[in-house]
MIVEX-645292 format. One record per residue (C-alpha): residue in three letters; z, x, y. Coordinates in steps of 0.02 Angstrom, whole numbers, plus 32768, in hexadecimal, padded with zeros to 4 digits. Layout:
N
ALAZXY;...
//
This chain:
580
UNKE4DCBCB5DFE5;UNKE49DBC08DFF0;UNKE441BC28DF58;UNKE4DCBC60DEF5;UNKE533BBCADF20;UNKE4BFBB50DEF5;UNKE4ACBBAFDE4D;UNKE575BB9DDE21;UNKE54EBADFDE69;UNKE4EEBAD9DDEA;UNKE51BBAF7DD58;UNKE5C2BAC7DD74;UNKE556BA12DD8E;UNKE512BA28DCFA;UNKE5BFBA4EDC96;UNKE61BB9B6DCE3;UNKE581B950DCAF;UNKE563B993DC1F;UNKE62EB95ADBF7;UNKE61CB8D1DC3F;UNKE57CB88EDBCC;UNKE5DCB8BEDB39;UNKE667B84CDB5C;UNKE5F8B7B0DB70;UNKE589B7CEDAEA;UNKE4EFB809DB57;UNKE485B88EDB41;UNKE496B907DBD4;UNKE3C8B911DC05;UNKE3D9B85EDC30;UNKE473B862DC9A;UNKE433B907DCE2;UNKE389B8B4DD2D;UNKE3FAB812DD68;UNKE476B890DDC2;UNKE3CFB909DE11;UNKE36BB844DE46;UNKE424B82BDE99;UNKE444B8D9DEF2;UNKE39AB8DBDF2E;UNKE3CBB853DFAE;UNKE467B899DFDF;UNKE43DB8DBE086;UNKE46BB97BE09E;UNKE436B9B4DFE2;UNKE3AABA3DDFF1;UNKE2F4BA29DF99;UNKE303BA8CDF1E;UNKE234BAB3DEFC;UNKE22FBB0EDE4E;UNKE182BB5BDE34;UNKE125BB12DDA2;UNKE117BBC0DD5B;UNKE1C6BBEFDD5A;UNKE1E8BB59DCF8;UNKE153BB6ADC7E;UNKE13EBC2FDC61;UNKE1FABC4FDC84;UNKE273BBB6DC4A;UNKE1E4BB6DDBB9;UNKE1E5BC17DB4C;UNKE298BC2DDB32;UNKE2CDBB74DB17;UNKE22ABB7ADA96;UNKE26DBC18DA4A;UNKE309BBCCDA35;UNKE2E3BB45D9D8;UNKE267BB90D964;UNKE2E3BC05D92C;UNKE359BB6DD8FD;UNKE2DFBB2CD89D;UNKE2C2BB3DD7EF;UNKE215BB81D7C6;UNKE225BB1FD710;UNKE225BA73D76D;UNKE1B3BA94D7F1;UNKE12EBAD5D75C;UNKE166BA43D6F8;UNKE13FB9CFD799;UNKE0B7BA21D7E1;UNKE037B98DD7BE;UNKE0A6B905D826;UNKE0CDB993D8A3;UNKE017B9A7D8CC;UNKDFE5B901D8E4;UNKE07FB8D7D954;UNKE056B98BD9BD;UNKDFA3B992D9A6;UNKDF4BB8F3D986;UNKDFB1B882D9DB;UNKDFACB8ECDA72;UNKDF0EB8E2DA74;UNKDEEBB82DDA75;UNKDF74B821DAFA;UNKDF16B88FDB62;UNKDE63B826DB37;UNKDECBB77CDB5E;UNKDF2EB7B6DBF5;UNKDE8AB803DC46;UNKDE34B76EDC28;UNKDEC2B715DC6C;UNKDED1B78DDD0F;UNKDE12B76EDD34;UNKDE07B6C6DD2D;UNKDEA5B6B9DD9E;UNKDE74B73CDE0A;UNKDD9AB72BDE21;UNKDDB0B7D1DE8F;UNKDDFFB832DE35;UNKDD7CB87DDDC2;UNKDD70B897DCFA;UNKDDB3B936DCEE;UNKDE56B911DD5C;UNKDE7FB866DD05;UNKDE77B8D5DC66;UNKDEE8B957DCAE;UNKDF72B8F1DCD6;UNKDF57B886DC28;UNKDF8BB940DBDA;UNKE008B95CDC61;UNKE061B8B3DC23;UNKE02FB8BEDB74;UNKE0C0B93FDB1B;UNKE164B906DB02;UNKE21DB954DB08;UNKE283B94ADA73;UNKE324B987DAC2;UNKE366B8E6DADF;UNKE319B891DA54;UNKE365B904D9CA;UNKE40BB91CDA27;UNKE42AB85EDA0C;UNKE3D8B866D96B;UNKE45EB8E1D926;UNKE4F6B88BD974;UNKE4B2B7EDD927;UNKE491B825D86F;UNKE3C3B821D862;UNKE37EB85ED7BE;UNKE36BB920D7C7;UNKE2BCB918D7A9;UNKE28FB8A3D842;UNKE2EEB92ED8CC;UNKE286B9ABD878;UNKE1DDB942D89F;UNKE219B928D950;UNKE25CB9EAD967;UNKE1BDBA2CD911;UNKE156B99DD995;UNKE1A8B9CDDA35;UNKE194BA92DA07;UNKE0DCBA84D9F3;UNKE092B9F9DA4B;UNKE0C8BA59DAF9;UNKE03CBAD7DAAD;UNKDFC5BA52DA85;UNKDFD7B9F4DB3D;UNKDFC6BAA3DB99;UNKDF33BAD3DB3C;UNKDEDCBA2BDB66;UNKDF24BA2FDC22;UNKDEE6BAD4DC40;UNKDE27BAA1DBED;UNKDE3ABA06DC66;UNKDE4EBA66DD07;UNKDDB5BAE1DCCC;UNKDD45BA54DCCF;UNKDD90BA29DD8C;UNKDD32BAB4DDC3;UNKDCA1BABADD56;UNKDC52BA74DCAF;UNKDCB0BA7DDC02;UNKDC64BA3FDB50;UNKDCC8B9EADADD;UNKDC98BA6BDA61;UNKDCCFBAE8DAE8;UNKDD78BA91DAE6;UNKDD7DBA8FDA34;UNKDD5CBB3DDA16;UNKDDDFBB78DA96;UNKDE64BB17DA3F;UNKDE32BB65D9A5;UNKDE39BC1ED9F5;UNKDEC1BBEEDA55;UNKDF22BBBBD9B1;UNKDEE7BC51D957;UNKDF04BCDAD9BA;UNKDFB3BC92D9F8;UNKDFF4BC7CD938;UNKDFCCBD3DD913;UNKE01DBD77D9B9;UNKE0C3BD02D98D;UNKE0AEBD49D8D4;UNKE0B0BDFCD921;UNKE12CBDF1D98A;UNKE1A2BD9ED910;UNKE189BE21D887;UNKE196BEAFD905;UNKE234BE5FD954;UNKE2A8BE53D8BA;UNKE280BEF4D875;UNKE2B4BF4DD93A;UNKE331BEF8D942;UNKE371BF2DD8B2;UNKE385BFD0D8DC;UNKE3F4BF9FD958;UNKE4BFBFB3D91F;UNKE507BF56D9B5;UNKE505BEACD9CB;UNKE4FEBEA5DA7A;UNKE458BF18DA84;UNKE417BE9FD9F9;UNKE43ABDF5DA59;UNKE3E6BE51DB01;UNKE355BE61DAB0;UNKE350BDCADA5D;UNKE33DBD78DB0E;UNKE28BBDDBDB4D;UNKE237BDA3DA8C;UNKE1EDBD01DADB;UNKE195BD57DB57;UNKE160BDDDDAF6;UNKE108BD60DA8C;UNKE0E2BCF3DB26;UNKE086BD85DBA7;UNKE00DBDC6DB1C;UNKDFD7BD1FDAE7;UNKDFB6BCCADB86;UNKDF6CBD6CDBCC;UNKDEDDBD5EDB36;UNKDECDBC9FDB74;UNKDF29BC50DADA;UNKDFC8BBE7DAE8;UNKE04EBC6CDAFE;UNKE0C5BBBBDACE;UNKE083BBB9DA30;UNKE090BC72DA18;UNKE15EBC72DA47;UNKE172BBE2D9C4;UNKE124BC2CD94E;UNKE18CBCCAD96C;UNKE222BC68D976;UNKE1F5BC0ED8C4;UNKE1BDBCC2D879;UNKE26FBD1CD8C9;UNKE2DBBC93D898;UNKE2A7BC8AD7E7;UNKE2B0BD5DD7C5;UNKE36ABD71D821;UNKE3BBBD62D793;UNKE36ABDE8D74C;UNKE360BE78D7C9;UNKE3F5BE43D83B;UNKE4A3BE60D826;UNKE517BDAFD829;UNKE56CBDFAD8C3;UNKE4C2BE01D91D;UNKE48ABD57D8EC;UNKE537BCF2D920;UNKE543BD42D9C1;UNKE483BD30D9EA;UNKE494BC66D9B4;UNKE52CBC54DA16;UNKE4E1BCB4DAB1;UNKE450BC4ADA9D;UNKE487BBACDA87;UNKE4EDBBC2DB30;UNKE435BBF5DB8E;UNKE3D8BB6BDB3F;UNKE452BAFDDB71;UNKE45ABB3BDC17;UNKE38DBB35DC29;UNKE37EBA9DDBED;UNKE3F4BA3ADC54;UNKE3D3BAA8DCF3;UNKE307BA65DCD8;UNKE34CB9AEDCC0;UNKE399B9BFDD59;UNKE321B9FBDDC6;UNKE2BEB97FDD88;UNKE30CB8FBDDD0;UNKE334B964DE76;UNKE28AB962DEA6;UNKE257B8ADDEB5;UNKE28CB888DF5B;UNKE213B93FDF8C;UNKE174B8DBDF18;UNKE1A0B81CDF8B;UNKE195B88DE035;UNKE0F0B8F2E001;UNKE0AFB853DFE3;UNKE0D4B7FAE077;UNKE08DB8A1E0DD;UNKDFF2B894E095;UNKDFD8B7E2E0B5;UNKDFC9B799E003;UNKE024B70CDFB1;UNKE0C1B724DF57;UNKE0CEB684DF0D;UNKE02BB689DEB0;UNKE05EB729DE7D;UNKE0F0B6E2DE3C;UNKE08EB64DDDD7;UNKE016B6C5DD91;UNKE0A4B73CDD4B;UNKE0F5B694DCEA;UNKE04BB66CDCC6;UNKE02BB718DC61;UNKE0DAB725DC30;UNKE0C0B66CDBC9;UNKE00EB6B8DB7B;UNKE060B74DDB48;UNKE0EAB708DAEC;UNKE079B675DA9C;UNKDFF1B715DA70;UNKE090B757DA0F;UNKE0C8B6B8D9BF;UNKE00DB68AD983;UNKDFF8B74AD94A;UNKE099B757D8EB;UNKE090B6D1D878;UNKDFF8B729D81B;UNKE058B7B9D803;UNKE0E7B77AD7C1;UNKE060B71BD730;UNKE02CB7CFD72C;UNKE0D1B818D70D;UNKE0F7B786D689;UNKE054B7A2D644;UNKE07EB867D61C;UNKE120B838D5CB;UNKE0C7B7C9D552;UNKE03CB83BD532;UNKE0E1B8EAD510;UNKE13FB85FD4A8;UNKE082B856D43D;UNKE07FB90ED435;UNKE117B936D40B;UNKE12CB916D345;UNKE097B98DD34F;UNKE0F3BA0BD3B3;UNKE17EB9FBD330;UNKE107BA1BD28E;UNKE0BBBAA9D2DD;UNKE173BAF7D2EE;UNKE1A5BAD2D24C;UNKE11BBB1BD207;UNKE141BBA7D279;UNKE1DFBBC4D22A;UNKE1AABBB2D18E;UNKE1B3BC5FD116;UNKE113BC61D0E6;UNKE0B1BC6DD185;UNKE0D8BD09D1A5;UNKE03FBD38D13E;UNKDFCEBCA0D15C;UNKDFEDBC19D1D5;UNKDF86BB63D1B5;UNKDF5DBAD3D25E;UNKDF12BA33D22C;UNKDE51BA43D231;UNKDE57BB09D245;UNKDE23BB97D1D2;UNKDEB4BC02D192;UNKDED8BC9BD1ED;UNKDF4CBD2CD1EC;UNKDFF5BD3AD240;UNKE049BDC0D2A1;UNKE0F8BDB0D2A5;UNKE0D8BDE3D350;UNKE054BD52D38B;UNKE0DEBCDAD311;UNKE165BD08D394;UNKE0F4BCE8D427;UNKE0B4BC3CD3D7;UNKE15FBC0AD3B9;UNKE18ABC27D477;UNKE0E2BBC4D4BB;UNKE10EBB2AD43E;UNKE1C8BB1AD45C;UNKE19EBB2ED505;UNKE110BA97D500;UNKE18BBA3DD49F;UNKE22ABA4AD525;UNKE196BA10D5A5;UNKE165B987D53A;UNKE21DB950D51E;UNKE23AB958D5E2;UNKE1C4B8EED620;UNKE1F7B861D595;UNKE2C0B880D5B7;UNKE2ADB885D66B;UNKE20EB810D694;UNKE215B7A9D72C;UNKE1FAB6F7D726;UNKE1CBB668D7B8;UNKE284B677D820;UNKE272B748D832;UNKE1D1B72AD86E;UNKE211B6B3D8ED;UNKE289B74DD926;UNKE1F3B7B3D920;UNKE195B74ED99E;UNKE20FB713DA16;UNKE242B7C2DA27;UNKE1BBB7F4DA94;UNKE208B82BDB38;UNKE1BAB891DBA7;UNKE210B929DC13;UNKE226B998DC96;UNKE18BBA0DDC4F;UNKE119B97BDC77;UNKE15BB97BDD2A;UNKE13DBA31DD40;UNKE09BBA38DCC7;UNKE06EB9BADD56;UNKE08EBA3FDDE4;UNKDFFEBAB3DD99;UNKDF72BA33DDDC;UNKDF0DBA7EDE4F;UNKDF29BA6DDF00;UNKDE75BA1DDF4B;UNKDEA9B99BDEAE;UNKDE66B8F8DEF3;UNKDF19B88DDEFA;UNKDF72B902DED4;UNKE01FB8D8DF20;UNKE004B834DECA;UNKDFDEB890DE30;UNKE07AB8E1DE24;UNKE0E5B85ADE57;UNKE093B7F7DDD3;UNKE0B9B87ADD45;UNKE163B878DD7F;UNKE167B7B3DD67;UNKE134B7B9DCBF;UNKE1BBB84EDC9B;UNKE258B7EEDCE5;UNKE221B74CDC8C;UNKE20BB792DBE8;UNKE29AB7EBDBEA;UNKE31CB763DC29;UNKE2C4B6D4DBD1;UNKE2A8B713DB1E;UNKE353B790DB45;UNKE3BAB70FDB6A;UNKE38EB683DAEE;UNKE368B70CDA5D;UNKE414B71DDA0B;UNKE415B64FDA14;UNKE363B649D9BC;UNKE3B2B6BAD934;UNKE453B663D91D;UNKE3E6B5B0D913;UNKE371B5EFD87D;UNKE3F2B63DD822;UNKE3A0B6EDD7F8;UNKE3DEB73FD753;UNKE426B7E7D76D;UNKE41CB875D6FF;UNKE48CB86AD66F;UNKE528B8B1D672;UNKE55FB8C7D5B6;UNKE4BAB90FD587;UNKE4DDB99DD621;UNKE57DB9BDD5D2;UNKE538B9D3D52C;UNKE4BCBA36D56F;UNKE523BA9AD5BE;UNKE595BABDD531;UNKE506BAE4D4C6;UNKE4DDBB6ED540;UNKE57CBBBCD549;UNKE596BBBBD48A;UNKE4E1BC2AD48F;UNKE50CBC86D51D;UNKE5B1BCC3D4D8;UNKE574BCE1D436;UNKE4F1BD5AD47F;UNKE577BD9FD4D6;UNKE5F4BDE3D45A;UNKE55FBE16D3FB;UNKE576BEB4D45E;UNKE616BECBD425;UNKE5D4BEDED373;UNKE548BF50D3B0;UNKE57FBFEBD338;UNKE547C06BD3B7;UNKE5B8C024D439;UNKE60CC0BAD4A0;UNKE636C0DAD556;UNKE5BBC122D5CB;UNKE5FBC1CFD594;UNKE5EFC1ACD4E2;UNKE6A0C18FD4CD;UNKE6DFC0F7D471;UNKE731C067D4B0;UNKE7E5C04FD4B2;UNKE828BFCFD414;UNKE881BF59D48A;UNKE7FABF65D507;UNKE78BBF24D486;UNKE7FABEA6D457;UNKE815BE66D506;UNKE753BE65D521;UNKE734BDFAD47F;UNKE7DABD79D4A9;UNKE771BD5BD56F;UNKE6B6BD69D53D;UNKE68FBCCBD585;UNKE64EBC5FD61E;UNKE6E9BC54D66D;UNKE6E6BC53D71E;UNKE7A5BC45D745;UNKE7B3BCEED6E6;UNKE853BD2BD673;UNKE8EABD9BD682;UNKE8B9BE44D6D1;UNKE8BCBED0D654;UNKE92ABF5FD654;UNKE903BFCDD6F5;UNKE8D7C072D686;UNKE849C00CD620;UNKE81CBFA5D6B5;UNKE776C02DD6D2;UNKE752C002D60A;UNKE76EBF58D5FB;UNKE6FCBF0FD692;UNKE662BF99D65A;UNKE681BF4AD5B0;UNKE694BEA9D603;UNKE5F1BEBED66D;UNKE580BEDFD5D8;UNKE5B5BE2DD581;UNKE5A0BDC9D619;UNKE4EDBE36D62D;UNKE4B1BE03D56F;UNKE4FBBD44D593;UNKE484BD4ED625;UNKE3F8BD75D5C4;UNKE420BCE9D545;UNKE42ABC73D5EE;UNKE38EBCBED61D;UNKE320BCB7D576;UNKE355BBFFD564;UNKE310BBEBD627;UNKE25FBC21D5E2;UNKE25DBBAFD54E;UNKE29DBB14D5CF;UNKE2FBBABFD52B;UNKE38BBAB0D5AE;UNKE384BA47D66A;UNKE36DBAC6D70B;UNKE427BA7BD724;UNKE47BBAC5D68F;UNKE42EBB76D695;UNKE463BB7ED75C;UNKE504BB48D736;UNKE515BBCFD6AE;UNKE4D9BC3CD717;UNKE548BC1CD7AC;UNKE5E1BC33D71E;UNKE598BCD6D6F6;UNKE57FBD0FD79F;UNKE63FBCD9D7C2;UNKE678BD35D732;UNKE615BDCFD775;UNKE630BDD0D80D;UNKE6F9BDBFD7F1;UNKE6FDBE55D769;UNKE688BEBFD7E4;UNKE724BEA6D871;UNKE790BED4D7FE;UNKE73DBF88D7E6;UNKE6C0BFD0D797;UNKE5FCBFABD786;UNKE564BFA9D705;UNKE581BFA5D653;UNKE596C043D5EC;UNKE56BC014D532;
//
């Protein structure tokens, strides 16, 4: 009972919050840690003490999942360089730094522990970061670099944490560390591939989308279990999943499936997320008493945690300005390439290479109309990349987002909670990865929609999404009443369709969400089958331009979403698959 109640305490906590943030502008993880530091002093309030690996084998996989299968795997591939110094490098060298840091500060405490709790402190938590970021209008590309960050450095930091406590209780190489990263990488990016294939295709199968959504929720840990079982980062494994799952939907799964698995979703990540926040700030009063019971100094606790919390964010500043040049540095290098990129599909197009195709400096060579197709793909491909990173290159004040948007989160508070117990200081140890949480978060939270406003960041363009998006829609409905010319078109029994069925098809083939007049009930079973197959050949338009990436991640999921509307309305309104 008392367990039940302190759940619908909860989240109706988190709800009023949650409101309550909106209204003033906040995001909700900071006012949710402020609220938990409060209600941890109210006497009377139990200690709530979460187990580390509830939070990181039970709450980390989904909210991981979740996001990965938002995100587009276009911009993440198109990003990957700046995402894996942010997740990879940099976590690193805040792990080096801290540790060094720890040690010095703490003589006792040993190598191998100051280097644990430099990895314990060294990930950080884009929830907050990109929530602001989105109400506040930051370039698209930047929330990807933080979203793609915060979904892969939690690998990076666990992989290092769990080599760190190894060499607690024995001797570990640095090539040993090295080469378990690598394995752990490896074999955790084929298990996440694996799962994601196998997941869309099963599900699939599925014709209810309740069944469909069920599943949906035990994915994480099926990618999760087999990895960490095999010692690689089950984290990276769900992402990876999540990025393979997200980007196949449209393909296997049914637009009823996929709006009422996002919606369902979006209501448990939300849930997780701010129920982890919370808790977080619950338990500080538990970390000042199992301090003071073992005997050791809060306060210097305390200084140490502002002392890593200022490294960490000056590590970030001092690592993100290279990587910005680096960024600006690729843009000038595409904007080189690219009048190559455009001979090369030119000559592409050209009549005469269908025989015999000619590259500067190469021997002529035959042509497959086959291998032309494929070429054609890989260069207008390069060429959208190359056109990308000069349209949507970040200059000196995204970078200042970038690095004041380091907060830290409630994973480095529980990441914290997997030290072992005969940890020299450990009480201290905690309290002091706590420290560096809290101040993060408040600090760079609080001031980071003022830091935005102050350097004026451009957003993405608005008239060249519209354009985009009309450009799509033109394609997309062309390719759809290209059925409708199809000369074998016919009914699943062969029959023909009905003249004003056809007629009402061609006047709605279109993106149009908000839908038209309902047809006549005795062709309604004709028109939405007829109906069906457009909006399934406007998807594969959507789709085909997705591969080439001539269009922003924005405009395909937004024609996407339109088609899924349209779908999902005509499928309520009877009938289902396409029969031409």
């Amino acid at each position: 009972m008392e367990m039940t109640l302190v759940s619908i305490v909860g989240v109706t906590s988190i709800v009023a919050v949650a409101a309550f943030s909106k209204r003033l502008g906040l995001a909700a993880p900071l006012s949710l840690v402020v609220v938990g530091i409060a209600l941890s002093f109210v006497p009377g309030v139990p200690a709530l003490a979460v187990r580390p690996e509830w939070v990181l084998a039970g709450v980390l996989p989904p909210l991981l999942y979740s996001a990965a299968v938002n995100m587009p795997a276009a911009d993440f591939r198109r990003n990957i360089k700046a995402i894996s110094g942010l997740a990879v490098l940099l976590v690193a060298v805040t792990t080096l730094g801290a540790g060094w840091l720890f040690h010095w500060l703490m003589p006792g405490l040993g190598w191998p522990a100051a280097f644990a709790l430099g990895a314990v402190i060294s990930p950080t938590d884009a929830v907050a970061a990109t929530s602001m970021g989105k109400q506040l209008g930051l370039p698209s590309r930047l929330l990807t670099m933080l979203e793609g960050e915060g979904l892969v450095n939690d690998a990076s930091a666990l992989v290092l944490l769990r080599s760190a406590i190894a060499a607690m209780a024995g001797s570990v190489s640095l090539a040993g560390v090295a080469g378990n990263f690598v394995f752990s990488v490896a074999l955790a990016t084929v298990v996440g591939l694996a799962v994601g294939l196998v997941n869309v295709r099963v599900r699939a199968l599925l014709k209810d989308s309740l069944l469909n959504t069920a599943i949906s929720f035990v994915v994480p840990f099926v990618a999760f279990l087999p990895a960490e079982e095999f010692h690689a980062s089950g984290v990276l494994a769900v992402v990876v999943a999540g990025l393979v799952t997200g980007h196949q939907s449209p393909r296997f799964l049914s637009a009823q499936d996929r709006l009422a698995e996002a919606m369902n979703w979006r209501t448990l990540a939300f849930l997780l997320e701010s129920a982890i926040f919370l808790l977080m700030g619950l338990g500080v009063k538990s970390l000042l008493d199992e301090v003071r019971e073992q005997s050791l100094d809060a306060g210097r606790a305390l200084l140490i945690g502002l002392a890593a919390a200022a490294l960490v964010i000056a590590l970030r500043v001092l690592f993100v300005a290279p990587l910005i040049a680096s960024v600006r540095k690729d843009a000038q290098r595409a904007a080189e390439n690219k009048p190559r990129l455009d001979w090369l599909m030119d000559r592409l197009g050209a009549p005469e290479t269908d025989e015999r195709f000619t590259r500067p400096g190469s021997r002529r060579r035959p042509l497959t109309p086959e291998r032309k197709e494929q070429m054609k793909v890989r260069v207008t491909r390069a060429s959208a990349d190359a056109d990308f990173k000069v349209n949507e290159s970040l200059g000196w004040r995204s970078g200042v987002a970038l690095a004041w948007a380091g907060m830290r989160g409630a994973i480095t508070v529980a990441a914290a909670q997997t030290l072992p117990e005969d940890t020299p200081y450990r009480p201290q140890l905690l309290l002091i990865a706590f420290v560096v949480a809290t101040t993060t978060l408040l600090l760079q939270g609080l001031t980071l929609p003022a830091v935005i406003r102050a350097v004026k960041i451009p957003g993405d363009d608005p008239e060249r999404l519209r354009d985009e998006f009309q450009r799509l829609l033109a394609e997309a409905a062309v390719a759809g009443r290209g059925v409708l010319e199809e000369p074998g078109l016919a009914q699943r029994d062969g029959s023909p369709y009905a003249p004003g069925v056809l007629a009402k098809v061609r006047e709605d083939a279109r993106l149009d969400p908000a839908g038209s007049d309902r047809p006549e009930e005795g062709m309604r079973e004709q028109y939405v089958d007829l109906r069906l197959g457009v909006i399934a050949a406007a998807r594969d338009a959507v789709l085909a331009a997705r591969s080439t990436g001539v269009y922003s991640s924005q405009t395909i999921n937004q024609a996407q979403h339109a088609l899924d509307l349209d779908e999902a309305r005509l499928q309520r309104l009877g009938g289902s698959g396409s029969g031409h």
